[in-house]
TIMI-2910 file (N, C-alpha, C, CB; in pm, 1 decimal, decimal comma, always signed):
<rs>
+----------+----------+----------+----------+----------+----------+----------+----------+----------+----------+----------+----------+------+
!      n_x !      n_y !      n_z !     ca_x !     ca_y !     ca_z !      c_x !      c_y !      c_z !     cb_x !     cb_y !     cb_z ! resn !
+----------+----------+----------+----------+----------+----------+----------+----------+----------+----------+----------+----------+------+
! +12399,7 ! +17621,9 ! +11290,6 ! +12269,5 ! +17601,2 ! +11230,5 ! +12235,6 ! +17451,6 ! +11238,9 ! +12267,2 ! +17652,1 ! +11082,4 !  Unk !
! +12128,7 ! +17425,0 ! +11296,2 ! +12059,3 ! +17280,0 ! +11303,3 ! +12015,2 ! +17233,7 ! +11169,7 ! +11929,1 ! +17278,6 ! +11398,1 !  Unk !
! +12029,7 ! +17118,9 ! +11131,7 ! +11933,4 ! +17071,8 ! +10991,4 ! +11813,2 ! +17005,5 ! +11117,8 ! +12032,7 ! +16911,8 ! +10839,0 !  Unk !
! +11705,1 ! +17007,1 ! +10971,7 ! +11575,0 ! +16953,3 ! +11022,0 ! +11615,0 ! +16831,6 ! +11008,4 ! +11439,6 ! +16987,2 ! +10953,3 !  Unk !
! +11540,2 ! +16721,8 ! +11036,8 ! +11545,5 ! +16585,6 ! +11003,5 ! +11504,1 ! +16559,2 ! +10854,4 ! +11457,6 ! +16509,8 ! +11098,8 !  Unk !
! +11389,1 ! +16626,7 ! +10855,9 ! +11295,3 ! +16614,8 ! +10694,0 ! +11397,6 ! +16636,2 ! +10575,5 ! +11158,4 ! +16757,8 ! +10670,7 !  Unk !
! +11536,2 ! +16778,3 ! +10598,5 ! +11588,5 ! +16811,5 ! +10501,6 ! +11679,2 ! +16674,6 ! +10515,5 ! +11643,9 ! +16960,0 ! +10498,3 !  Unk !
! +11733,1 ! +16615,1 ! +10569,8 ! +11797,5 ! +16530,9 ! +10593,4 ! +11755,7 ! +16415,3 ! +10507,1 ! +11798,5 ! +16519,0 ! +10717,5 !  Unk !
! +11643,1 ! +16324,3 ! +10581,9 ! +11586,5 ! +16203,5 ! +10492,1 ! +11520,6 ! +16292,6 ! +10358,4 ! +11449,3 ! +16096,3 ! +10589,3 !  Unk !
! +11545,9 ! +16358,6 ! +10287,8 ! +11522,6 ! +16386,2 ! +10172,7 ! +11672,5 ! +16406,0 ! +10067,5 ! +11431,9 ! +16505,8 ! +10190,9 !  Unk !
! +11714,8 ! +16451,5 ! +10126,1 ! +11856,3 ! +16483,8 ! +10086,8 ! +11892,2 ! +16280,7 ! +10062,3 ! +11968,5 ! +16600,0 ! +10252,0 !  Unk !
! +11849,8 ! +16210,5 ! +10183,1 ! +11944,0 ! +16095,0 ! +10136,8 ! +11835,8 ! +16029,2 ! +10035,4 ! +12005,5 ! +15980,2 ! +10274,2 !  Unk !
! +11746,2 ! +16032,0 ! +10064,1 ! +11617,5 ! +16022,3 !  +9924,1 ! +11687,8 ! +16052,0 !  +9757,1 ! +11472,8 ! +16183,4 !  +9953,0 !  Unk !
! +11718,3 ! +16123,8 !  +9757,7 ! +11750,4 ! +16234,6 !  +9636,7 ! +11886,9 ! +16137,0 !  +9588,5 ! +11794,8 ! +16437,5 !  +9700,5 !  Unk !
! +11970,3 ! +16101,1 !  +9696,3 ! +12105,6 ! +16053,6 !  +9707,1 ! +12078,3 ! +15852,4 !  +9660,9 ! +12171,8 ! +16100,6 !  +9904,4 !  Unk !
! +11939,9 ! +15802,8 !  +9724,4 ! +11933,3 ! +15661,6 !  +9737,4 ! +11818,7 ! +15638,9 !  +9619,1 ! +11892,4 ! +15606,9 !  +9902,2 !  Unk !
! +11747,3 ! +15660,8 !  +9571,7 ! +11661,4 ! +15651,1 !  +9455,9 ! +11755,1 ! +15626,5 !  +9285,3 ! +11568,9 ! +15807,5 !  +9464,8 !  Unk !
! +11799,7 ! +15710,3 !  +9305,8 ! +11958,0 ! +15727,5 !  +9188,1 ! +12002,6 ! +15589,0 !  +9153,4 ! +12122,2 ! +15810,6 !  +9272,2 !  Unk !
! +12040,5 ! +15558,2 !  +9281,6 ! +12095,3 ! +15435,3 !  +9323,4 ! +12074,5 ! +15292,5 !  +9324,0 ! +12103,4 ! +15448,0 !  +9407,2 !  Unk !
! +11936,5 ! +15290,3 !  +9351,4 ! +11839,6 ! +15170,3 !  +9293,2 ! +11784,0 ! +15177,6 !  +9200,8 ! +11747,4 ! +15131,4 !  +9353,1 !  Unk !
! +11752,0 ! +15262,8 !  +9110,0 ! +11750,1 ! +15267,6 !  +8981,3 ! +11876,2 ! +15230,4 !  +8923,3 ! +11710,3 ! +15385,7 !  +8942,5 !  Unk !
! +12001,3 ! +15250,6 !  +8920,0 ! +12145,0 ! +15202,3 !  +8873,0 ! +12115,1 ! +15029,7 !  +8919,3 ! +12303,1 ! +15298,8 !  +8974,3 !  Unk !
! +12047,7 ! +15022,1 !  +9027,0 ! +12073,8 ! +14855,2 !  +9042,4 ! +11985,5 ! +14784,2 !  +8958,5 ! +12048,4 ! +14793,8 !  +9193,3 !  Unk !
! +11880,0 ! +14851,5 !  +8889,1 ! +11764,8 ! +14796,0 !  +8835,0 ! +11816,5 ! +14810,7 !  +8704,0 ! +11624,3 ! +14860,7 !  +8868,2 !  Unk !
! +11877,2 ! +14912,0 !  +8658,1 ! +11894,0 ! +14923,9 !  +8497,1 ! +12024,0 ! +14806,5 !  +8478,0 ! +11944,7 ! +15114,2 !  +8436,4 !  Unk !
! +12104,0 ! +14768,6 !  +8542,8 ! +12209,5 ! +14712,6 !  +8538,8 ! +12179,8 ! +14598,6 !  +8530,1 ! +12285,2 ! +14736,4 !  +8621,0 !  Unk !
! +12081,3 ! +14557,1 !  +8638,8 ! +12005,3 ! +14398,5 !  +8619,0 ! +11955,5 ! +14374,7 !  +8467,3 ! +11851,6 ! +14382,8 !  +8725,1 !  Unk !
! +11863,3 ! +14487,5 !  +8441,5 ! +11815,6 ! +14453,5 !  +8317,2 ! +11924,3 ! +14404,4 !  +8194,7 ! +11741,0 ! +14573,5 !  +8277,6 !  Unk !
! +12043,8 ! +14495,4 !  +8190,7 ! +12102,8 ! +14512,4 !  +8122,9 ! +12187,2 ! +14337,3 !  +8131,2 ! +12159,1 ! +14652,9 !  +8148,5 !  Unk !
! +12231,2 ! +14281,0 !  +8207,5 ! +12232,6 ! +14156,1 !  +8190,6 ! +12129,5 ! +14044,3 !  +8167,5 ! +12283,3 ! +14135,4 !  +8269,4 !  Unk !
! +12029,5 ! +14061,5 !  +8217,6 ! +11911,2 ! +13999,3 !  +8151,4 ! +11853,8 ! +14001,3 !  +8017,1 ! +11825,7 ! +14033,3 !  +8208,7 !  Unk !
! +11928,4 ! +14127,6 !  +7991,2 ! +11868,8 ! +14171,5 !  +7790,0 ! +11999,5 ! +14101,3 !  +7729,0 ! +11862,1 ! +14408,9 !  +7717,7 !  Unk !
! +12134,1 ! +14072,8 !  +7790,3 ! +12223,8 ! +14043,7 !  +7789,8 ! +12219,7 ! +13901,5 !  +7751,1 ! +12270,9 ! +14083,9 !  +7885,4 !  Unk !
! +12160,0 ! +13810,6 !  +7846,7 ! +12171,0 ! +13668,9 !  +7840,0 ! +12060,0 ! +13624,2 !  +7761,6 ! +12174,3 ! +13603,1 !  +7973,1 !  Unk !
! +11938,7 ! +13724,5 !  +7753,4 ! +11855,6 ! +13720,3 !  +7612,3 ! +11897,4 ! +13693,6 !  +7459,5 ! +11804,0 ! +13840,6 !  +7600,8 !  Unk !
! +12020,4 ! +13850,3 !  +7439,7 ! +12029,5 ! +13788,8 !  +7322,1 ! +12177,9 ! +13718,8 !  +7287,0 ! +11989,9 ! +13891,5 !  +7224,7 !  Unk !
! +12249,5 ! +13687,8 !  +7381,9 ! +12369,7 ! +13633,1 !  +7356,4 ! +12390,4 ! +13480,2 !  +7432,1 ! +12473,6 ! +13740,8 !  +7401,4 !  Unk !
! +12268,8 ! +13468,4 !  +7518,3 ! +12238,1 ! +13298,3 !  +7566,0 ! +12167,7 ! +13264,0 !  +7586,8 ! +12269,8 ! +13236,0 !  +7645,5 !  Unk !
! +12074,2 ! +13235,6 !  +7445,4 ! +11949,9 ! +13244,3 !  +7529,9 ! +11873,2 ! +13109,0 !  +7538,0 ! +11853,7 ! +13354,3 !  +7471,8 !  Unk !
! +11952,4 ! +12994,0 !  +7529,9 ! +11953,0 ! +12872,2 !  +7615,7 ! +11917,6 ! +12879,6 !  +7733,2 ! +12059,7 ! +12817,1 !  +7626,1 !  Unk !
! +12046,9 ! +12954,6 !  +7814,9 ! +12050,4 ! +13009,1 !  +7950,3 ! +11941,2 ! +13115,1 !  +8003,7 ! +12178,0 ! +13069,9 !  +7961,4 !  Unk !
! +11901,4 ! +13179,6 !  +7926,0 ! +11781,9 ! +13277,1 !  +7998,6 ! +11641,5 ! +13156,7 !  +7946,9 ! +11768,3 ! +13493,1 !  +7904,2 !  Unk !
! +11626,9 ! +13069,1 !  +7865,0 ! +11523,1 ! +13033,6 !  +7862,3 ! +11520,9 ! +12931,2 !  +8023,7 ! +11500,3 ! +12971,0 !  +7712,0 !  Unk !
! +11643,2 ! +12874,1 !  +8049,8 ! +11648,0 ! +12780,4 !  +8158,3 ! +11613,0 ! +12847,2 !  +8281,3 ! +11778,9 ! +12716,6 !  +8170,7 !  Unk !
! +11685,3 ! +12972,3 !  +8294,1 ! +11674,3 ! +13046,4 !  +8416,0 ! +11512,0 ! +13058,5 !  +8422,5 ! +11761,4 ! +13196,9 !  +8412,3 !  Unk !
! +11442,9 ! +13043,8 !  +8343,5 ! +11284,2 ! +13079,2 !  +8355,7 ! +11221,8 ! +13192,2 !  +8293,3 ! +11248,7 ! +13100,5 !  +8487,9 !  Unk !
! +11293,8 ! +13212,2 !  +8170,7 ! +11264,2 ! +13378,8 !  +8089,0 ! +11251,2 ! +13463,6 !  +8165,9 ! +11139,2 ! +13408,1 !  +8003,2 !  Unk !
! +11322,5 ! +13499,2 !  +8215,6 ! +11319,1 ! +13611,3 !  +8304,4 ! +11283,2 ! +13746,5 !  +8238,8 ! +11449,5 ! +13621,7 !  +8369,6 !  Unk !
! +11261,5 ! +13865,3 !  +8315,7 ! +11212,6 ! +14011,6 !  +8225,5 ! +11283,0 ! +14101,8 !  +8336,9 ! +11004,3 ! +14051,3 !  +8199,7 !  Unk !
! +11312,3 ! +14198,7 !  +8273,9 ! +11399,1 ! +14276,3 !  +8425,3 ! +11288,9 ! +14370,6 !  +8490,4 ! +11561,6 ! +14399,6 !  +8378,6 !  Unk !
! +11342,9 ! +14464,9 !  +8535,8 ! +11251,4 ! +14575,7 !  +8592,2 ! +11194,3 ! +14647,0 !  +8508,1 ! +11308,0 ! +14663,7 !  +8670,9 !  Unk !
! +11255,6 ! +14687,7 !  +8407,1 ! +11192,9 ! +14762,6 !  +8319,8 ! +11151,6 ! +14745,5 !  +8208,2 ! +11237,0 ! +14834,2 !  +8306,2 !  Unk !
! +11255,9 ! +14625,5 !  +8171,8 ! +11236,9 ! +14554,9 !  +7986,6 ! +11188,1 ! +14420,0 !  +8039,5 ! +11419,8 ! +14529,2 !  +7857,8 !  Unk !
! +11091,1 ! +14328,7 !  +7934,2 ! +11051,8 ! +14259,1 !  +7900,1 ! +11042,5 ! +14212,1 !  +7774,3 ! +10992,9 ! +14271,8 !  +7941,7 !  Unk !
! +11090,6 ! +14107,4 !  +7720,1 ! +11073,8 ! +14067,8 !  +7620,4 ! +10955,5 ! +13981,9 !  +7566,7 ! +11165,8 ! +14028,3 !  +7611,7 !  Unk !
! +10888,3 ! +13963,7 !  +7447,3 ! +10767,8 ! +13960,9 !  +7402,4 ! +10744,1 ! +13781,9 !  +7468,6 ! +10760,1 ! +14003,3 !  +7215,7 !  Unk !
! +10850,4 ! +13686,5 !  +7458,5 ! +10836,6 ! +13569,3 !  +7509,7 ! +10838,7 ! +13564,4 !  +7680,7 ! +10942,9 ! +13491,0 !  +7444,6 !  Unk !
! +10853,1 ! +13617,3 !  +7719,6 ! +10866,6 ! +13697,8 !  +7884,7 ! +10703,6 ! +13592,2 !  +7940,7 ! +10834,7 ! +13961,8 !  +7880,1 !  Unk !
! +10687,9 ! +13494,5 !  +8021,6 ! +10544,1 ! +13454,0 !  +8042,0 ! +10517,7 ! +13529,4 !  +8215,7 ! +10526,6 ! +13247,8 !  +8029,0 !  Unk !
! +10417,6 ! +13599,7 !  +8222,1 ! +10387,8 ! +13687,3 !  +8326,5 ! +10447,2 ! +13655,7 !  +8441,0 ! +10261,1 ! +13698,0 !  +8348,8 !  Unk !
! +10390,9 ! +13538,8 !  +8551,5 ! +10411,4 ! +13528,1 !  +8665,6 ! +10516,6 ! +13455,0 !  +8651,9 ! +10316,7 ! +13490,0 !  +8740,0 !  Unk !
! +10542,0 ! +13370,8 !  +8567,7 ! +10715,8 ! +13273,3 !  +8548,7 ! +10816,8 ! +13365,5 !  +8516,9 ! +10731,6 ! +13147,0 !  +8404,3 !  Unk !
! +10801,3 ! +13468,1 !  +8452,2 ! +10898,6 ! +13561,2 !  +8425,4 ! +10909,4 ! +13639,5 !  +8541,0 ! +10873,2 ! +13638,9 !  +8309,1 !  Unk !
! +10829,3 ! +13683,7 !  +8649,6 ! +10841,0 ! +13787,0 !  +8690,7 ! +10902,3 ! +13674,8 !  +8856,0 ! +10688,2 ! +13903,1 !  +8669,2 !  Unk !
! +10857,7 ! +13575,2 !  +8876,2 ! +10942,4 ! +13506,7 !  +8980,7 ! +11096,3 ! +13478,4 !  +8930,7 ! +10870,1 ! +13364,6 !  +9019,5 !  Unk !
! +11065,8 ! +13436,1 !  +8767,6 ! +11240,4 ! +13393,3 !  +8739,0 ! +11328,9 ! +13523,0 !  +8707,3 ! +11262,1 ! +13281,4 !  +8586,0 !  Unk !
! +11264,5 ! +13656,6 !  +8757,8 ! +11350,7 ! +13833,2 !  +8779,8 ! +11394,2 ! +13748,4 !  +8908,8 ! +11232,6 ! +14038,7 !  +8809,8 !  Unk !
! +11301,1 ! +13787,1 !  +9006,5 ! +11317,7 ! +13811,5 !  +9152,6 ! +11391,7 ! +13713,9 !  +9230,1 ! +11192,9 ! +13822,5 !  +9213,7 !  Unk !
! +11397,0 ! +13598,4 !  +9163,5 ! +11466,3 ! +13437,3 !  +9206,0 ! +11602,6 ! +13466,7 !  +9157,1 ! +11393,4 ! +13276,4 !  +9116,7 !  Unk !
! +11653,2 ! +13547,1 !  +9050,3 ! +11739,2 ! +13587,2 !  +8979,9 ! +11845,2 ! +13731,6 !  +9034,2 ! +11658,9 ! +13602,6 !  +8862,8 !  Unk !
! +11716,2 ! +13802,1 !  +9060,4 ! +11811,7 ! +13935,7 !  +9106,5 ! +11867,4 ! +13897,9 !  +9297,9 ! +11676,8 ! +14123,7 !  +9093,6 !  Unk !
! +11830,2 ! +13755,1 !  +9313,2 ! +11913,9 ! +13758,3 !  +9418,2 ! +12009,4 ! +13651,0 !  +9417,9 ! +11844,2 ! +13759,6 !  +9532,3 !  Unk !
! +12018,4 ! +13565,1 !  +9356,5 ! +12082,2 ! +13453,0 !  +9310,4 ! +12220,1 ! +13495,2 !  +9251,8 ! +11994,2 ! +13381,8 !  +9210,3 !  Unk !
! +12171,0 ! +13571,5 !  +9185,9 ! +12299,7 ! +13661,5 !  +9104,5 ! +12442,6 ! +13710,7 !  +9157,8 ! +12244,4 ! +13793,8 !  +9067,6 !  Unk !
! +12346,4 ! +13780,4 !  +9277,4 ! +12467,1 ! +13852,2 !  +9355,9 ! +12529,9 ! +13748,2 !  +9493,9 ! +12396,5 ! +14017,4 !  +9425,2 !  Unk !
! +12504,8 ! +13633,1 !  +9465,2 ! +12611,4 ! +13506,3 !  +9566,4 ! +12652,8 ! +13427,8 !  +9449,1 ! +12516,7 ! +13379,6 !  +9705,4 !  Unk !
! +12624,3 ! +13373,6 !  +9375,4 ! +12687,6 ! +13357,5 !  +9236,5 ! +12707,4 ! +13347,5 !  +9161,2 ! +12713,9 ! +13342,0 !  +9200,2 !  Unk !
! +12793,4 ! +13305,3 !  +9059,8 ! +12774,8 ! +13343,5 !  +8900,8 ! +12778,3 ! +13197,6 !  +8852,5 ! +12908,2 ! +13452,7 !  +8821,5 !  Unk !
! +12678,5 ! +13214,0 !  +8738,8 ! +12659,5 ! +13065,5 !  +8622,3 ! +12751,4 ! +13078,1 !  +8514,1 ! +12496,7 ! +13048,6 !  +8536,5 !  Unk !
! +12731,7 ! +12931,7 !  +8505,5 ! +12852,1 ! +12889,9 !  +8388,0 ! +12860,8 ! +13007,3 !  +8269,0 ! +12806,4 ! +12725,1 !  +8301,1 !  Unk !
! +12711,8 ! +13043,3 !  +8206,2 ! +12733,0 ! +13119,3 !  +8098,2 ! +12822,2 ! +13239,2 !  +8137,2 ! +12604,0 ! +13158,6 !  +8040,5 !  Unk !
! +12793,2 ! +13262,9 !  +8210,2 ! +12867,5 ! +13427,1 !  +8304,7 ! +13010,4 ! +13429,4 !  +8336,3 ! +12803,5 ! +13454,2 !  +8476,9 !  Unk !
! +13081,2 ! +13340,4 !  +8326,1 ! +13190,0 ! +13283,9 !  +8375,6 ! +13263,8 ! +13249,2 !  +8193,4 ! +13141,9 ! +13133,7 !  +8499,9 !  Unk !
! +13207,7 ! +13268,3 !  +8144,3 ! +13262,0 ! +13220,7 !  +8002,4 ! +13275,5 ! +13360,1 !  +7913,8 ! +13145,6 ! +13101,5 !  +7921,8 !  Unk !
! +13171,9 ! +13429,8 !  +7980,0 ! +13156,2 ! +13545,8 !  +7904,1 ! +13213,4 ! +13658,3 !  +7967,6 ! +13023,7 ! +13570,4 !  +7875,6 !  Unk !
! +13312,5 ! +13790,9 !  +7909,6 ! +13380,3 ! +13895,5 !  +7977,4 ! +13284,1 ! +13990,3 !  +7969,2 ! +13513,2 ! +13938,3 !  +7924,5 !  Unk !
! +13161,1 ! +14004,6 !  +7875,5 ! +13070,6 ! +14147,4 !  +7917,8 ! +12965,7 ! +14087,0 !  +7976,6 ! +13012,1 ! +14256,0 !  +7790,9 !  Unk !
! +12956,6 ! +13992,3 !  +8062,3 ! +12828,6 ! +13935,2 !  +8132,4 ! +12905,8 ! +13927,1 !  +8305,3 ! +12768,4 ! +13746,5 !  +8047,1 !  Unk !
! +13067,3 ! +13879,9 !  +8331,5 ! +13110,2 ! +13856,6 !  +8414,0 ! +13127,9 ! +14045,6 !  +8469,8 ! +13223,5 ! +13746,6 !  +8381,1 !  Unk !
! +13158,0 ! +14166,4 !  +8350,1 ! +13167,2 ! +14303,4 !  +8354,5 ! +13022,0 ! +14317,3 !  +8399,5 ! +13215,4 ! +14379,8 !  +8216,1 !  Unk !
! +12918,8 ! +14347,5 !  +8376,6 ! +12774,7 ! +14376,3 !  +8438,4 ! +12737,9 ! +14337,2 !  +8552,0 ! +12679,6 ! +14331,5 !  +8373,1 !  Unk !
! +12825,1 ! +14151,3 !  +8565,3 ! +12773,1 ! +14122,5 !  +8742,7 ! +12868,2 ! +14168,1 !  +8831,1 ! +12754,2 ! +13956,4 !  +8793,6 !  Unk !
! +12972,3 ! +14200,0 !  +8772,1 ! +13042,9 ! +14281,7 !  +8900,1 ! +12974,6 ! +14447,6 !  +8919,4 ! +13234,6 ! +14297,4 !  +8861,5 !  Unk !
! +12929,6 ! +14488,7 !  +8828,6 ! +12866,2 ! +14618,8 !  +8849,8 ! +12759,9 ! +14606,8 !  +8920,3 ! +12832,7 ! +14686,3 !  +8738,7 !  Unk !
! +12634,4 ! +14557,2 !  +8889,9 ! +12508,9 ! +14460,5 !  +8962,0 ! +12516,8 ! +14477,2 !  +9144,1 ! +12542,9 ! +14259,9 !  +8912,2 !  Unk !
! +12664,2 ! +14372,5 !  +9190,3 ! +12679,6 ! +14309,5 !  +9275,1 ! +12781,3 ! +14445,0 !  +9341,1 ! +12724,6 ! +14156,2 !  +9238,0 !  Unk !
! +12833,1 ! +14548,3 !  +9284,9 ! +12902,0 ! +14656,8 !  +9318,8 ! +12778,8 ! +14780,8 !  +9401,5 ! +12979,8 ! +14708,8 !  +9165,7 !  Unk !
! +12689,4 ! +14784,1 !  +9275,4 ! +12548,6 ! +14877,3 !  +9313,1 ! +12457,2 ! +14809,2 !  +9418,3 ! +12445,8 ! +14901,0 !  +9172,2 !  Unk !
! +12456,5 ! +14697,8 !  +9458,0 ! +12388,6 ! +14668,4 !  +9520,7 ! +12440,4 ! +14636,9 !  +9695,5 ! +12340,4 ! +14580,6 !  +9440,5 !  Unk !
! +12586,6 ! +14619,2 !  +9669,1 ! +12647,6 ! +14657,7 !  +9789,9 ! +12631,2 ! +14824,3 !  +9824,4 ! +12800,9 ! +14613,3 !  +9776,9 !  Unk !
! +12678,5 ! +14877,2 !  +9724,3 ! +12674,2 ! +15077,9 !  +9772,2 ! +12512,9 ! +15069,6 !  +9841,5 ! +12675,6 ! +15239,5 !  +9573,0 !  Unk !
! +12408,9 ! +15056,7 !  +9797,1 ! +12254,0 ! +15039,0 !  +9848,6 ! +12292,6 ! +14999,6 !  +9957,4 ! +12144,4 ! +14940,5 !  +9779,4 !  Unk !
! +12300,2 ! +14912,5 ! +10003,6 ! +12251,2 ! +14832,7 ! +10116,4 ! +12367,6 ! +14928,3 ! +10226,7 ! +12274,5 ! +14627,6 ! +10094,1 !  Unk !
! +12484,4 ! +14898,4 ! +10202,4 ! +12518,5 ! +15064,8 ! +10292,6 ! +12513,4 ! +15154,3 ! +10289,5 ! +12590,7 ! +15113,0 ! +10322,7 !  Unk !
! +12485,5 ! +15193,5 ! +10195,9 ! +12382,5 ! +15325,5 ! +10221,2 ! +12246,8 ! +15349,5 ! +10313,2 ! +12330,1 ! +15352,3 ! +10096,0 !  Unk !
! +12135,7 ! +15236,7 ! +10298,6 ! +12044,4 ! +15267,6 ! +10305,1 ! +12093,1 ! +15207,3 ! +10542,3 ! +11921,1 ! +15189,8 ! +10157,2 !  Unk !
! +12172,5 ! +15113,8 ! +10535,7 ! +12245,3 ! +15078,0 ! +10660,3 ! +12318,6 ! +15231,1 ! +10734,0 ! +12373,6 ! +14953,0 ! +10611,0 !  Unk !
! +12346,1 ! +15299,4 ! +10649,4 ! +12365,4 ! +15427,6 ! +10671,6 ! +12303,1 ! +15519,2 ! +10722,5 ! +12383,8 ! +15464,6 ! +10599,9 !  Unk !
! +12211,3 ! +15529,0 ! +10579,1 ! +12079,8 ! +15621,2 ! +10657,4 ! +11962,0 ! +15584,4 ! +10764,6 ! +11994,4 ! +15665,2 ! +10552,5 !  Unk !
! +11975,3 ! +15454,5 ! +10780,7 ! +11881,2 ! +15389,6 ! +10924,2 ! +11966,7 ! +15479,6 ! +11036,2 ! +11899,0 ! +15171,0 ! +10962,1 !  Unk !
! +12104,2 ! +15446,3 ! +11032,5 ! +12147,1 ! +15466,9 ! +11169,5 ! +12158,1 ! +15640,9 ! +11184,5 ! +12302,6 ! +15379,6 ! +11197,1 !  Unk !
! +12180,0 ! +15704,9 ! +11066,1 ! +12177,5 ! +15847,6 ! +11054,7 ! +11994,7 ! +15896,5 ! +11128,0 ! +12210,8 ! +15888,9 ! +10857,2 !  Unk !
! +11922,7 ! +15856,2 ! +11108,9 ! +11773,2 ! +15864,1 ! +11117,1 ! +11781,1 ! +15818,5 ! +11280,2 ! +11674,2 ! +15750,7 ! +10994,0 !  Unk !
! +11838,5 ! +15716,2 ! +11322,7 ! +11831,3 ! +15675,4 ! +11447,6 ! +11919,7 ! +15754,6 ! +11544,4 ! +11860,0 ! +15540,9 ! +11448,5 !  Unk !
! +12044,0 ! +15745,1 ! +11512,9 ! +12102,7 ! +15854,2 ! +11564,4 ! +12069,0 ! +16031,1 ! +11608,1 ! +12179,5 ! +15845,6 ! +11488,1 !  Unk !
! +12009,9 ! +16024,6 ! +11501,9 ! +11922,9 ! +16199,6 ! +11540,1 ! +11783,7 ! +16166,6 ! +11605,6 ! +11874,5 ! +16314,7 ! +11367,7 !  Unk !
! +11758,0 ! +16046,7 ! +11616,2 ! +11646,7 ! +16042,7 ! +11732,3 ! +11690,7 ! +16078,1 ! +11858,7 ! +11586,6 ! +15909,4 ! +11751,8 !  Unk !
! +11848,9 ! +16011,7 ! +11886,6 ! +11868,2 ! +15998,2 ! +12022,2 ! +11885,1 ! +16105,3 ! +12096,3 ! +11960,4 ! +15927,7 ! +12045,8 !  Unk !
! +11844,3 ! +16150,6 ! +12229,6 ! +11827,1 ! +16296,7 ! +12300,3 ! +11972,1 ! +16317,2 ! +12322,3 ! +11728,6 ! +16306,6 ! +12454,2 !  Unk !
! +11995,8 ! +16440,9 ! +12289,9 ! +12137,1 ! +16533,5 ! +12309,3 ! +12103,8 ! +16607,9 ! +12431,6 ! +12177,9 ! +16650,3 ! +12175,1 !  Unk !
! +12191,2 ! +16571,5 ! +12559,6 ! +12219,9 ! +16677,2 ! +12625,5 ! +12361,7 ! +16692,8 ! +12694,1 ! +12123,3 ! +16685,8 ! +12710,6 !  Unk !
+----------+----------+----------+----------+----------+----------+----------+----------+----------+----------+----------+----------+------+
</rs>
C-alpha cells in the first residue's frame, strides 16, 4: 500500500506543532522564571514577554524584540543569572533540548517531502 504524500506531511504536522509549542511554553516558562526570581536580569535583558505570557510591565515593541533577541541568544549561551541558578540552568537545557528535536525534525521532514518527490523507477 502507497501512502499519499498529503497523509504524510500531515501526520508530521500533527507530530511537529506539539513540538513548537513545547519550545514556546518552555521559553516562557524561563522568562516568567527570571521575572519573578531575577528580575534585575529580566529588566536588563529588555523586559522581555514570552509567547504566550506577558507581564503587565512588558513595553510592546521592546518587549517583544527583547523575546526574539532572547529566544535565540539563549540557546548559544547562558547568563550569569542562569549559571547560578539550578531551576533556570534545568529549563535552558530543556529550551535548548526542544529546540534541537525541532530543527531535526523539521530537517527531517524537508528531506522526507523531498525524497518522495524524487521519481522511482
Amino acid at each position: 500500500m502507497k501512502l499519499e504524500l498529503g497523509v504524510v506531511l500531515t501526520g508530521m504536522l500533527l507530530l511537529l506543532v506539539p513540538l513548537l509549542l513545547a519550545c514556546f511554553m518552555v521559553f516562557d516558562r524561563l522568562v516568567r522564571f527570571e521575572y519573578a526570581s531575577h528580575r534585575s536580569a529580566w529588566e536588563s535583558d529588555g523586559r522581555p514577554r514570552g509567547f504566550f505570557w506577558s507581564p503587565v510591565e512588558a513595553a510592546t515593541f521592546r518587549s517583544y524584540f527583547a523575546q526574539q533577541r532572547l529566544s535565540f541568544t539563549w540557546l548559544f549561551s547562558t547568563p550569569h543569572w542562569m549559571r547560578q541558578d539550578p531551576t533556570a540552568l534545568r529549563l535552558l537545557k530543556w529550551l535548548r533540548g526542544l529546540v534541537l528535536a525541532w530543527n531535526v525534525a523539521i530537517i527531517g521532514a524537508a528531506a522526507i517531502v523531498w525524497l518522495w518527490g524524487l521519481p522511482t523507477e
